[in-house]
C-alpha positions as CSV (number, residue, x, y, z in Angstrom):
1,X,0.0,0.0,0.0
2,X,1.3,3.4,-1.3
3,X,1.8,5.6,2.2
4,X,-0.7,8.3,2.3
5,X,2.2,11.0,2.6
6,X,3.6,10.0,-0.9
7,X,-0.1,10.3,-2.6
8,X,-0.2,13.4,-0.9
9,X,3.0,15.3,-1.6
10,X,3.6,13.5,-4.9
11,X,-0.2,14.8,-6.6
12,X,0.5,18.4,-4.8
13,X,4.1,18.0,-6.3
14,X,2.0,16.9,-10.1
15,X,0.2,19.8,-9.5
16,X,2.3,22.1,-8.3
17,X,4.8,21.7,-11.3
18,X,2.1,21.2,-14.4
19,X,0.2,24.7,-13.1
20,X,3.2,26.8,-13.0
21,X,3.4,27.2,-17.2
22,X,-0.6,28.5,-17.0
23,X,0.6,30.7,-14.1
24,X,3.5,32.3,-16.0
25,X,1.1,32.7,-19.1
26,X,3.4,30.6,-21.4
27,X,1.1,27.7,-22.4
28,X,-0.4,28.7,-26.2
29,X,-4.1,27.8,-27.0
30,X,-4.6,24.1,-27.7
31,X,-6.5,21.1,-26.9
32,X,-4.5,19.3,-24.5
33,X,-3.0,21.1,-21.9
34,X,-4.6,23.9,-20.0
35,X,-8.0,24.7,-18.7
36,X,-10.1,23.3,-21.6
37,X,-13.5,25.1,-21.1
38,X,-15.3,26.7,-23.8
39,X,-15.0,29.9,-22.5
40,X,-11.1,29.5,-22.5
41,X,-11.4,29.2,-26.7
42,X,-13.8,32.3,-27.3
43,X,-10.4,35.1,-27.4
44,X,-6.8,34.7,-26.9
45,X,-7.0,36.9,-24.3
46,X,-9.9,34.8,-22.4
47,X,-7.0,31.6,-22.9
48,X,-4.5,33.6,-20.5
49,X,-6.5,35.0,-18.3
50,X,-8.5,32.0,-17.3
51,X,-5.1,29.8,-17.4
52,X,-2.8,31.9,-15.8
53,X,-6.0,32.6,-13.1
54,X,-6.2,28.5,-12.7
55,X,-3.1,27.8,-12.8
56,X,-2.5,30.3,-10.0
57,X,-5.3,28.4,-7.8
58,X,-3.6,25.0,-8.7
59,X,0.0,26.2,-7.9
60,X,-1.6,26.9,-4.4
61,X,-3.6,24.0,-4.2
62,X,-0.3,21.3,-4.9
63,X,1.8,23.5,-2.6
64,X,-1.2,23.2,0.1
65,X,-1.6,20.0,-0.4
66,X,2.3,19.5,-0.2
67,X,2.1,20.9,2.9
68,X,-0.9,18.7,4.6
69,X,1.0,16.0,3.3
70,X,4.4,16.7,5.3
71,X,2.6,17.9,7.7
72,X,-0.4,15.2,8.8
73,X,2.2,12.1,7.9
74,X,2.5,11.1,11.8
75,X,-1.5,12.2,11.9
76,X,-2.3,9.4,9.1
77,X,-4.5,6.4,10.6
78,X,-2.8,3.1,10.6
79,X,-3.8,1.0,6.9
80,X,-6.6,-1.2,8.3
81,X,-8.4,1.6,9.5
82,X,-12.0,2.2,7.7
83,X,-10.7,6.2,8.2
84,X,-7.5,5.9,6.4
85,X,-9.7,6.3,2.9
86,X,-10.7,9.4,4.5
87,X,-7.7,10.5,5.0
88,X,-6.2,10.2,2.1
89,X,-9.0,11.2,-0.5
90,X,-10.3,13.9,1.7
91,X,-7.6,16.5,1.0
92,X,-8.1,15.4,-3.3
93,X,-11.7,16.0,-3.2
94,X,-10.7,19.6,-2.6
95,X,-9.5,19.9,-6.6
96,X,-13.3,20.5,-7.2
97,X,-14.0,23.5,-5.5
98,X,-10.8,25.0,-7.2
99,X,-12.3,24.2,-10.2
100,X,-15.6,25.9,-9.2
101,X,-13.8,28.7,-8.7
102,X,-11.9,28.6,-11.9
103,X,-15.3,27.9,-14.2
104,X,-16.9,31.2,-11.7
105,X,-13.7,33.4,-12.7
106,X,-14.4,32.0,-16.4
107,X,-18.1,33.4,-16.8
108,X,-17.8,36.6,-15.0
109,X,-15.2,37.3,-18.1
110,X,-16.8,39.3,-21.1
């Protein structure tokens, strides 16, 4: 069984590293990499703004969850635990209200 510090720190790591080219802006539009939501494909301008606002919110989502995962290790509930699922998908779950937030930022734009 993969310890849950490692899923922790090594998605926040994943995450972490894959936003930081839609932070800096440097990610052209395409179809494979970046926030794919129609809204992103209307303008150029739309493409950055909501990638470079998501990748932002990811950057600081895979450093938080970085953090819980250092963090909580000693915290972690032994592997036969019924909590340890908990434990470990608990902090993942918390990708969807990022995206939330990034589909919000996304319609508010002209």
């Amino acid at each position: 069984m993969i310890p849950a510090v490692v899923v922790h720190c090594g998605l926040g790591a994943f995450f972490a590293v894959l936003s930081l080219p839609l932070a800096l802006r440097v990610v052209p539009m395409n179809r494979w990499y970046g926030i794919r939501i129609p809204k992103a494909y209307e303008s150029e301008e739309n493409w950055y703004e909501i990638n470079a606002y998501g990748g932002k919110l990811l950057l600081v989502y895979g450093l938080a969850l970085v953090a819980f995962g250092y963090l909580a290790r000693d915290a972690a509930p032994p592997p036969s635990s019924p909590w340890r699922a908990v434990y470990v998908a608990g902090p993942l779950i918390l990708v969807f209200p990022v995206l939330a937030l990034i589909i919000y930022f996304a319609r508010r734009l002209p």
